[in-house]
N, CA and C atoms as an extended XYZ file, in Angstrom:
201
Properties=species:S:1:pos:R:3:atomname:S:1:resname:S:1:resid:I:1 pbc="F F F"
N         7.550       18.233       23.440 N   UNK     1
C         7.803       16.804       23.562 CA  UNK     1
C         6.484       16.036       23.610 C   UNK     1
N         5.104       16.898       24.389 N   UNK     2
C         4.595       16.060       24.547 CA  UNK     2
C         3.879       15.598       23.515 C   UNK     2
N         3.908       17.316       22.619 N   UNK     3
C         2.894       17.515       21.167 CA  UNK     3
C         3.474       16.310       20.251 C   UNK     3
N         5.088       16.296       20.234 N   UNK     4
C         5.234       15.145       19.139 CA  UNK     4
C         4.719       13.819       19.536 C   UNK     4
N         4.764       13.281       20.865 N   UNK     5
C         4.491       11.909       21.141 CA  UNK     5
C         2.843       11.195       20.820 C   UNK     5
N         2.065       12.344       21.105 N   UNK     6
C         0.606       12.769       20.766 CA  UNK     6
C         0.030       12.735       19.631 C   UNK     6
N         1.179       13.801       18.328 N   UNK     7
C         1.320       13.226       17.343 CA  UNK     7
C         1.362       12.378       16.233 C   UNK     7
N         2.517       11.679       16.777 N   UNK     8
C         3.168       10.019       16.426 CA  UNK     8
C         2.032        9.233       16.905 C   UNK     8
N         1.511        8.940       18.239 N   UNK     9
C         0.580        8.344       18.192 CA  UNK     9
C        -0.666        8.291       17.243 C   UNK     9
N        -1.319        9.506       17.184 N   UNK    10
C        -2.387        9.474       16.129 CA  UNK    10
C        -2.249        9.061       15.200 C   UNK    10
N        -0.869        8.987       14.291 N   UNK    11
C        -0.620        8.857       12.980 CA  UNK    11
C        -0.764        7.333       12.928 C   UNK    11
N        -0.206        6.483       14.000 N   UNK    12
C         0.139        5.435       14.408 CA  UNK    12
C        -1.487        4.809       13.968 C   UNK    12
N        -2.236        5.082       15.492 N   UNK    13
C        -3.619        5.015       15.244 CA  UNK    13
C        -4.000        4.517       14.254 C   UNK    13
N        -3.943        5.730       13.423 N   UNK    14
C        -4.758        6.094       12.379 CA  UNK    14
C        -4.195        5.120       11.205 C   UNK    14
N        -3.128        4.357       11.123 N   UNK    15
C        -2.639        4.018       10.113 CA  UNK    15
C        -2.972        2.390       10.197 C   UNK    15
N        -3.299        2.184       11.842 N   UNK    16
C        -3.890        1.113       11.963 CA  UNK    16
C        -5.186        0.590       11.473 C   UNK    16
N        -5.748        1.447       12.199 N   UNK    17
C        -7.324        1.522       11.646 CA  UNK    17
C        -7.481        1.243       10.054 C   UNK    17
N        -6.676        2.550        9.401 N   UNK    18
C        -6.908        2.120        7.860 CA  UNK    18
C        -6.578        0.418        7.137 C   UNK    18
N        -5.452        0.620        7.978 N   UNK    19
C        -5.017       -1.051        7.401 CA  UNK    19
C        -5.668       -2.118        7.784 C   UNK    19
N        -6.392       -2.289        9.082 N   UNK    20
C        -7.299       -2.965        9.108 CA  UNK    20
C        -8.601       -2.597        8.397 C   UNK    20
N        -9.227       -1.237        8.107 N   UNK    21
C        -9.994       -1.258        6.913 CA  UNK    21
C       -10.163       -1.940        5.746 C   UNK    21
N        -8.487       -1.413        5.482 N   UNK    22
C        -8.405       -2.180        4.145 CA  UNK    22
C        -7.787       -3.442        3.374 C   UNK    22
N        -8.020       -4.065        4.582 N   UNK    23
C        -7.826       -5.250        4.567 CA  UNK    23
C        -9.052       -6.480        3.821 C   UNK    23
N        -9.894       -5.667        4.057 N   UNK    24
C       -11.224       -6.192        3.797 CA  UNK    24
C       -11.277       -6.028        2.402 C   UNK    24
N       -10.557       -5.444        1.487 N   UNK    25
C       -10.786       -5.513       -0.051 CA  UNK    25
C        -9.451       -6.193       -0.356 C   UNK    25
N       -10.218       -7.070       -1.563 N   UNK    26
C        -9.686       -8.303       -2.167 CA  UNK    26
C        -8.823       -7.309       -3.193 C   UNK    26
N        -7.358       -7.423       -3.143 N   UNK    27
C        -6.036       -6.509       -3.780 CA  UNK    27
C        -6.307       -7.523       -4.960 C   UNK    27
N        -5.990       -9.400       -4.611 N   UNK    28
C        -5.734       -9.982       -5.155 CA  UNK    28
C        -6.448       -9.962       -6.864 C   UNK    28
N        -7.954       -9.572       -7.090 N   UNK    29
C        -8.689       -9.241       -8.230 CA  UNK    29
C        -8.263       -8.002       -9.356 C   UNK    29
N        -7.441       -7.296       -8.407 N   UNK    30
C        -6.636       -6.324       -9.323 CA  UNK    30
C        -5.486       -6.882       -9.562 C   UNK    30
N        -4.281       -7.253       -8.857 N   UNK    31
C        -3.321       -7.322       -9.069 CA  UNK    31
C        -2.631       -8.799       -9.494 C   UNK    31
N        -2.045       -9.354       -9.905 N   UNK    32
C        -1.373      -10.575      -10.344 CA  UNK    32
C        -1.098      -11.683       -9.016 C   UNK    32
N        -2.332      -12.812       -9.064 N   UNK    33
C        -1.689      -13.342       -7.693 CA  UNK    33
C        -0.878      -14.120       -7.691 C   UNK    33
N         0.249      -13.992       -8.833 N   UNK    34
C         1.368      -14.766       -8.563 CA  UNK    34
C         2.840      -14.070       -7.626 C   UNK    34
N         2.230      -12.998       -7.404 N   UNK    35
C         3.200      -11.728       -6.495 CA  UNK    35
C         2.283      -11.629       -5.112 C   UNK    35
N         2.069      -12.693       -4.606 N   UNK    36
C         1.490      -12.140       -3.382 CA  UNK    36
C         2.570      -10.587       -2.590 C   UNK    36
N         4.009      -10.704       -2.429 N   UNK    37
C         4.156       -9.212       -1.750 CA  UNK    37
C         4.093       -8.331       -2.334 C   UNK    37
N         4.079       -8.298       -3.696 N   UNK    38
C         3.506       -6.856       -4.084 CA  UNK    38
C         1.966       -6.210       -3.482 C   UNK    38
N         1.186       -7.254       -3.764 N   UNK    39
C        -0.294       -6.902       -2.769 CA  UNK    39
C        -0.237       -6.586       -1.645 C   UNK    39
N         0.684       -6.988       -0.749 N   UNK    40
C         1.287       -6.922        0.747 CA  UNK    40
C         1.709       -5.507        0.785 C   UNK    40
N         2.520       -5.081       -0.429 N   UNK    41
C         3.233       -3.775       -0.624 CA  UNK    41
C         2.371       -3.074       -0.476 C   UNK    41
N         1.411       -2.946       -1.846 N   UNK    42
C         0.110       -1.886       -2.341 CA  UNK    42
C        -0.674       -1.948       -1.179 C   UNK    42
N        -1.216       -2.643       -0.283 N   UNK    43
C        -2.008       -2.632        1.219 CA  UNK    43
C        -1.455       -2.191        2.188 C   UNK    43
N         0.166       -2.026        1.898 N   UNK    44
C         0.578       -1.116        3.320 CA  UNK    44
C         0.869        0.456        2.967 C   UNK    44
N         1.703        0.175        1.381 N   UNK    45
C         1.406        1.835        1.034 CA  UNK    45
C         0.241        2.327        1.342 C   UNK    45
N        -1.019        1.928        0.804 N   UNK    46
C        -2.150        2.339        1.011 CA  UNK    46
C        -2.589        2.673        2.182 C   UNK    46
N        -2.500        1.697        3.071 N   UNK    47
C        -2.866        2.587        4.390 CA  UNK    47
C        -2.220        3.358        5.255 C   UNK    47
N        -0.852        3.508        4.391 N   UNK    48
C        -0.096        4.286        5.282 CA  UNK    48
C        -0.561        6.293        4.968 C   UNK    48
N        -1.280        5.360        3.727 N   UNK    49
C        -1.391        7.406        2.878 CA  UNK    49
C        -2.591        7.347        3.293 C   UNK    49
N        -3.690        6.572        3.736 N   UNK    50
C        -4.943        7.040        4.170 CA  UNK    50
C        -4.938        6.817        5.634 C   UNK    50
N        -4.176        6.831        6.440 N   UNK    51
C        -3.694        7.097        7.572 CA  UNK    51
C        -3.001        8.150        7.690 C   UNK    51
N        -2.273        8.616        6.920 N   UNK    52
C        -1.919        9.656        6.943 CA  UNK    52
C        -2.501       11.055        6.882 C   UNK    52
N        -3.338       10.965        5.706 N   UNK    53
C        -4.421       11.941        5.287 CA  UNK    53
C        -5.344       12.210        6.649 C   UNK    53
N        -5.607       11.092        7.187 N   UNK    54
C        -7.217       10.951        8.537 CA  UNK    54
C        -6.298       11.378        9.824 C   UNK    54
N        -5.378       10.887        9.728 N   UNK    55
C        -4.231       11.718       10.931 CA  UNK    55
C        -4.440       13.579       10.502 C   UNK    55
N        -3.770       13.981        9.468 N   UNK    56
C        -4.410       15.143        9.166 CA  UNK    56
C        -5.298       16.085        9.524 C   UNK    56
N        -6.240       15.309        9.382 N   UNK    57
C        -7.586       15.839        8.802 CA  UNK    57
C        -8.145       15.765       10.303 C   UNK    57
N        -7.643       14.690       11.623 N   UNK    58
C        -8.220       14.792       12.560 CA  UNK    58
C        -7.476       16.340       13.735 C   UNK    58
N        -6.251       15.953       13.397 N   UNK    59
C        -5.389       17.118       13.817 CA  UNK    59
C        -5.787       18.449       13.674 C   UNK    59
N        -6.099       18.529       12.394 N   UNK    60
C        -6.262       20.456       11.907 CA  UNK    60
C        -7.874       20.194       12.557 C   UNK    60
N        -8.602       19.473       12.439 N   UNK    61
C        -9.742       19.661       13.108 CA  UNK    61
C       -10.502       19.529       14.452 C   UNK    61
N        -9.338       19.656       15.328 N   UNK    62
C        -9.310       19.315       16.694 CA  UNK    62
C        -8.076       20.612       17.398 C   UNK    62
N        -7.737       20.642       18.190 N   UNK    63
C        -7.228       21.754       18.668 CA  UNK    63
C        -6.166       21.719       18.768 C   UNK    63
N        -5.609       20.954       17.760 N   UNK    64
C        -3.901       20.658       17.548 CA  UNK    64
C        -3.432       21.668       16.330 C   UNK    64
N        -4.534       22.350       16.185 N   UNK    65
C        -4.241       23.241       14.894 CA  UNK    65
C        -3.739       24.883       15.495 C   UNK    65
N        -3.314       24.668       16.771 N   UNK    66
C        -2.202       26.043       16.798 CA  UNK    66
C        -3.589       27.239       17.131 C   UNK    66
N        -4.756       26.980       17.504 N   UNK    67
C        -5.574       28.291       17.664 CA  UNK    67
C        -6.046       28.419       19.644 C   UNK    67
């Protein structure tokens, strides 16, 4: 119980962080700014998968990796 809550948090974290990262790059120069929520879309997918990945990557490299 406690491993999942511990978990969920990091991912949480981590998904924050990215999205406030990437917040800081202008979507709008790539994408059509007559769709502002699609940019809204592509900035939350996005940090949800590089939050995801750094959730990962902090997990297996910290002692949540089962050793």
């Amino acid at each position: 119980m406690t491993y999942t809550i511990l978990q969920l948090s990091i991912h949480l974290l981590c998904i924050a962080v990215s999205f406030f990262a990437l917040s800081c790059i202008k979507f709008d120069r790539f994408c059509d700014v007559k769709k502002p929520m699609k940019i809204q879309a592509l900035l939350i997918l996005c940090s949800m998968a590089l939050g995801y990945l750094v959730a990962q990557l902090i997990m297996t490299l910290t002692i949540f990796n089962g050793l």
